[in-house]
Backbone bond lengths (Angstrom), bond angles and torsions (degrees), N, CA, C in turn:
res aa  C-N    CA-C-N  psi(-1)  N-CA   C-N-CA  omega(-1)  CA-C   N-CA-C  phi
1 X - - - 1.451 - - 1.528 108.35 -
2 X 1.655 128.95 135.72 1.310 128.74 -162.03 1.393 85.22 -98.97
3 X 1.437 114.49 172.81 1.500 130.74 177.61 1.401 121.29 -60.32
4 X 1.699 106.67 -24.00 1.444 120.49 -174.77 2.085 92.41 -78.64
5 X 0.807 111.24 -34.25 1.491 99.82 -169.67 1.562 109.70 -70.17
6 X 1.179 97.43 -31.33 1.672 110.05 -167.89 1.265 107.96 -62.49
7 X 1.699 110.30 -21.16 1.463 105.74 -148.53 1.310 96.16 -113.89
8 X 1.272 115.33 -16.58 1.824 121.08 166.88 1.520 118.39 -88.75
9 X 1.034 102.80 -17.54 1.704 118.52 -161.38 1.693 118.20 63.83
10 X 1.317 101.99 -158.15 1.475 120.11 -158.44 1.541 114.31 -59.17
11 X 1.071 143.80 116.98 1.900 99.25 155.38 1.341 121.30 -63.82
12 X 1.120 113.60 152.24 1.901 101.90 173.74 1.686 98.66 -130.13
13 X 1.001 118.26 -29.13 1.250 125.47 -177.82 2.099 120.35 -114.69
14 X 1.156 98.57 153.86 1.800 102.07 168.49 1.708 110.53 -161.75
15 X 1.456 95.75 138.09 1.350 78.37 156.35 1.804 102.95 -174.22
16 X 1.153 108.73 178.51 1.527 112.03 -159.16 1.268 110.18 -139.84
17 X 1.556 132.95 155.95 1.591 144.45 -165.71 0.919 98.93 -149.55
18 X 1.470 108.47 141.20 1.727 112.39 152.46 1.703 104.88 -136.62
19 X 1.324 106.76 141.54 1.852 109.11 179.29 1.321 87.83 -113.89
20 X 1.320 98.51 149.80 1.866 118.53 166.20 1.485 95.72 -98.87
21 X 1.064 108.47 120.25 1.995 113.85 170.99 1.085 111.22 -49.80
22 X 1.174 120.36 -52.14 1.787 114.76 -179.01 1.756 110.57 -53.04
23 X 1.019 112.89 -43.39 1.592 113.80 163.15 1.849 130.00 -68.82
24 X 1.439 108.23 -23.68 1.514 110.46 168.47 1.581 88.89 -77.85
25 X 1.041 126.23 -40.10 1.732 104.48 -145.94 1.507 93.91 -85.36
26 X 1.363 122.03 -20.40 1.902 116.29 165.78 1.313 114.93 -68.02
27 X 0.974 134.36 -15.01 1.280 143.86 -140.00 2.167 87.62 -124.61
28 X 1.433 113.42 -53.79 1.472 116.16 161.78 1.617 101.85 -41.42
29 X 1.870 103.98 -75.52 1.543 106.88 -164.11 1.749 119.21 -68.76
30 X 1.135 110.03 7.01 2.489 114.05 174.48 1.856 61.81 -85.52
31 X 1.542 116.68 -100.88 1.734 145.48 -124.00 1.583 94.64 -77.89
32 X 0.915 104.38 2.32 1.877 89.16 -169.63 1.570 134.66 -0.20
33 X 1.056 128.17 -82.16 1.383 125.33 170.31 1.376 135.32 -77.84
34 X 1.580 105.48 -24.02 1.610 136.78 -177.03 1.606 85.91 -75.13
35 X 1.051 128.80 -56.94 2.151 138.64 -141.60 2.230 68.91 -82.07
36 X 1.579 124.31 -70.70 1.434 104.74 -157.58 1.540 102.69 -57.49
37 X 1.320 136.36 -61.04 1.147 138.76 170.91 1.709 106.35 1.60
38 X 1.797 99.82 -91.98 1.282 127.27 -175.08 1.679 106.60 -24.51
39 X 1.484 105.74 -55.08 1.323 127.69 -177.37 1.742 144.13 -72.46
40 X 1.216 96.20 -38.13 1.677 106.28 179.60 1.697 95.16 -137.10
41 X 1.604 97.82 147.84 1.437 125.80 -170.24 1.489 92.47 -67.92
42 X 1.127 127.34 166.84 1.788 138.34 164.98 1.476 96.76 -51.04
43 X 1.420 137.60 -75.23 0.917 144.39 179.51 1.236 131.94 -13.73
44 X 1.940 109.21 -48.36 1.125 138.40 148.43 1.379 127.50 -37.71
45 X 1.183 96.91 -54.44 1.231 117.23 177.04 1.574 133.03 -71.62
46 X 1.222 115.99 -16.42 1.606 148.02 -174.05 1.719 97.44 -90.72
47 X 1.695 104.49 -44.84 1.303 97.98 -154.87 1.660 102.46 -87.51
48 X 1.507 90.53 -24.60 1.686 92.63 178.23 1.832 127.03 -67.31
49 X 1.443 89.30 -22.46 1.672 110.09 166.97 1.909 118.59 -66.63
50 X 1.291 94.15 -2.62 1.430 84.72 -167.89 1.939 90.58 -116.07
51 X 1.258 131.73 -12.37 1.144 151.98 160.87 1.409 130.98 -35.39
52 X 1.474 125.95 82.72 1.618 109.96 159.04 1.252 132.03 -28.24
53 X 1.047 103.78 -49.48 1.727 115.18 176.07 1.842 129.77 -88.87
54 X 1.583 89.30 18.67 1.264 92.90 -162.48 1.791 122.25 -28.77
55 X 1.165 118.12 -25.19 1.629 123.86 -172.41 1.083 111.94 -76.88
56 X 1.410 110.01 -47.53 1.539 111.87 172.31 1.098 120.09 -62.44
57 X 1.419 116.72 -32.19 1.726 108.74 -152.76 1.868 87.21 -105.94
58 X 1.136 131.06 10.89 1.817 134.48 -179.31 1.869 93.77 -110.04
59 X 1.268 125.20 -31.92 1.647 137.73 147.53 1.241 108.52 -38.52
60 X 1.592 125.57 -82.95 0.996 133.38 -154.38 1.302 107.39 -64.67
61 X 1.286 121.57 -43.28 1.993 141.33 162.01 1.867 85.76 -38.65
62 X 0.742 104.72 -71.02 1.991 111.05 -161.65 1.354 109.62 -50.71
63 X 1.752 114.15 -40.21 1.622 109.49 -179.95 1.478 102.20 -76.71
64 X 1.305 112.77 -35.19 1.882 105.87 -177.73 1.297 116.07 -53.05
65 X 1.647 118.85 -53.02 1.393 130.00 -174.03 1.572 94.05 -57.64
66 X 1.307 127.55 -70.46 1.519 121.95 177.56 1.656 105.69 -20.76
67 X 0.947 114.15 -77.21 1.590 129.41 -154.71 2.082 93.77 -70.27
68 X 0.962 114.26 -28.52 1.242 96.97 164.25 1.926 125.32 -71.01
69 X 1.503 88.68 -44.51 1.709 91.17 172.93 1.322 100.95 -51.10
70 X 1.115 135.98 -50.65 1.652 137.45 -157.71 1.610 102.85 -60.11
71 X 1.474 107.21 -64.11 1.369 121.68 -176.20 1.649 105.05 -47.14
72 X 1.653 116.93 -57.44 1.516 100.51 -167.77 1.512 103.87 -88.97
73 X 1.321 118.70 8.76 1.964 116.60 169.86 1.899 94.74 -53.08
74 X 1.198 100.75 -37.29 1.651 110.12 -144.46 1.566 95.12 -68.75
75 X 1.554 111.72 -24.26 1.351 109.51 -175.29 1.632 108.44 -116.58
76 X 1.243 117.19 10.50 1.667 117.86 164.17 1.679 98.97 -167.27
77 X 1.121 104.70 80.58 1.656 114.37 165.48 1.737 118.48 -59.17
78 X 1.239 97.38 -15.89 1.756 95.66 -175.62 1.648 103.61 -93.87
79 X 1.549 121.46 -21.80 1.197 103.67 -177.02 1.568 111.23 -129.40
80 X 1.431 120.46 74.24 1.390 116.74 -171.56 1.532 120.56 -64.87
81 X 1.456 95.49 147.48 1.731 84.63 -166.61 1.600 113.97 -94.68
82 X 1.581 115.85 134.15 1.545 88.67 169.32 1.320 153.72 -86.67
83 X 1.309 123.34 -165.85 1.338 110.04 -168.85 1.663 123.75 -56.17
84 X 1.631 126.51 -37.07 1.061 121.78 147.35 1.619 142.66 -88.73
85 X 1.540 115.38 47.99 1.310 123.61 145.47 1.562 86.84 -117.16
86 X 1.447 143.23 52.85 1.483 128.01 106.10 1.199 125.48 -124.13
87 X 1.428 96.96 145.46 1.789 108.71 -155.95 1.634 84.20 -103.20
88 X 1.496 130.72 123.20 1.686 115.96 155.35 1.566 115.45 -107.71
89 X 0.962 125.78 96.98 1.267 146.29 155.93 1.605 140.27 -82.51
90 X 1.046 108.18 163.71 1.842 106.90 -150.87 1.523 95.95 -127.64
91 X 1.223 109.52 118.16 1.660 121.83 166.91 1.451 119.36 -61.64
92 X 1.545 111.90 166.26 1.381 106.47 176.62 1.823 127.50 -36.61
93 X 1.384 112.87 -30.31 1.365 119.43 -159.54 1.701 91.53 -109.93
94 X 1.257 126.02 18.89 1.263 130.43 168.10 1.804 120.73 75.78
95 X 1.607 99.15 6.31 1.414 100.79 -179.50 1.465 121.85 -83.72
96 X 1.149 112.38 145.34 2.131 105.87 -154.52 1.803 82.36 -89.33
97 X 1.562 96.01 150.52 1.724 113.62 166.74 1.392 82.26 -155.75
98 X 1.720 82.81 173.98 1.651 114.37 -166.49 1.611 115.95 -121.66
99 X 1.730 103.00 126.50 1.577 110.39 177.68 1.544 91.02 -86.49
100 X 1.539 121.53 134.43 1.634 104.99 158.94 1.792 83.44 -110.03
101 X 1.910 93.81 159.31 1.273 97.55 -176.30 1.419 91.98 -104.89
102 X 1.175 137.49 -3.78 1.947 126.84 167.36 1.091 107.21 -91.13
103 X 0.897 129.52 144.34 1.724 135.16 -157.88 1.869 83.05 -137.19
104 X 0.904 143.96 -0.11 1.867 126.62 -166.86 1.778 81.88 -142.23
105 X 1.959 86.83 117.73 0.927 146.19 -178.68 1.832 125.85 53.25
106 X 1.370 80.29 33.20 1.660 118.02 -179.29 2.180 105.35 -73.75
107 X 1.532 115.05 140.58 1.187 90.03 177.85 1.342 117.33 -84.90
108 X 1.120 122.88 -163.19 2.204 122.05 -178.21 1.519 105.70 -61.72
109 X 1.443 98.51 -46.08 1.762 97.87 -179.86 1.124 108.60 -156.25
110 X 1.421 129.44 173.73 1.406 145.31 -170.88 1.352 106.36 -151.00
111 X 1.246 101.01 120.44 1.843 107.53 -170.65 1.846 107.32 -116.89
112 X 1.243 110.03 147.70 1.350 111.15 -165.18 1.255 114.34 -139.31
113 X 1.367 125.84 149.89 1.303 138.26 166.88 1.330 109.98 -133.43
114 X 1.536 119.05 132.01 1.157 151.29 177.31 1.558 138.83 -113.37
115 X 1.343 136.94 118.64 1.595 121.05 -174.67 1.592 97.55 -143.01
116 X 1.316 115.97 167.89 1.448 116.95 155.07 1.764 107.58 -153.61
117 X 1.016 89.06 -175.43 1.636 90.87 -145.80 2.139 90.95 -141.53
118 X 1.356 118.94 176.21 1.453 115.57 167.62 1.495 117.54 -50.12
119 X 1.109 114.65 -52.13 1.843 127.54 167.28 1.057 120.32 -78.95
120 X 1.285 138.93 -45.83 1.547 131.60 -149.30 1.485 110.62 -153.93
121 X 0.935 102.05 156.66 1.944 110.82 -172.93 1.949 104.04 -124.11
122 X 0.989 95.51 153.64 2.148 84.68 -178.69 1.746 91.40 -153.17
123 X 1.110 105.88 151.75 1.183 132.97 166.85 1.382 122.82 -141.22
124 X 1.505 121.30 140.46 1.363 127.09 150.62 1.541 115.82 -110.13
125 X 1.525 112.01 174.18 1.495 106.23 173.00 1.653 84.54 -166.39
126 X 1.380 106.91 160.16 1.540 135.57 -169.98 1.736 105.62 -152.40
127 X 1.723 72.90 119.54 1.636 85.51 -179.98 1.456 122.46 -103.12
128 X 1.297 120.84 128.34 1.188 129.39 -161.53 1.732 129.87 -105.79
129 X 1.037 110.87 84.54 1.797 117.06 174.13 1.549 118.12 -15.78
């Protein structure tokens, strides 16, 4: 194990999403406010209001949260978390990380990558011991 592993720890978990836009935005226009509600924190929701791209970048939020449930299933299958105990948010330099709001039996961190494209948005995330 190199020093870089030591200092991030384990992965224990992974996992990955992809939405087809034409399917988030049906899925926006049946549930509209109830489906964002259900789905993204206020926060989310504030930040997506201030957004050119709001569709894409409320997509790209949707494949991350996916791919995070997946990733920390791998490390607590009995208690999956939902879509709002994860917060995905973007640091000063615009790189997305993850608030989880369950902290018990949650791993140390969950790291993520996000893109979207004209059609589709994808995310992975790796969860880390």
């Amino acid at each position: 194990m190199t020093k870089a592993h030591k200092a991030i720890g384990q992965p224990i978990g992974c996992g990955v999403d992809v939405v087809e836009l034409t399917r988030f935005r049906q899925a926006v226009k049946r549930s509209g406010q109830a489906f964002l509600k259900r789905v993204y924190t206020d926060t989310e929701l504030e930040t997506a209001k201030r957004r050119r791209d709001r569709e894409g970048y409320l997509a790209g939020r949707f494949a991350a949260k996916e791919a995070v449930v997946k990733a920390v299933a791998q490390v607590d299958p009995k208690h999956p978390l939902t879509m709002r105990q994860i917060e995905v948010r973007n640091d000063a330099l615009g790189r997305p990380y993850v608030i989880l709001r369950r902290r018990n039996h949650a791993p140390r961190a969950v790291y993520v990558s996000l893109s979207h494209a004209d059609r589709t948005a994808v995310a992975s995330a790796i969860a880390i011991r």
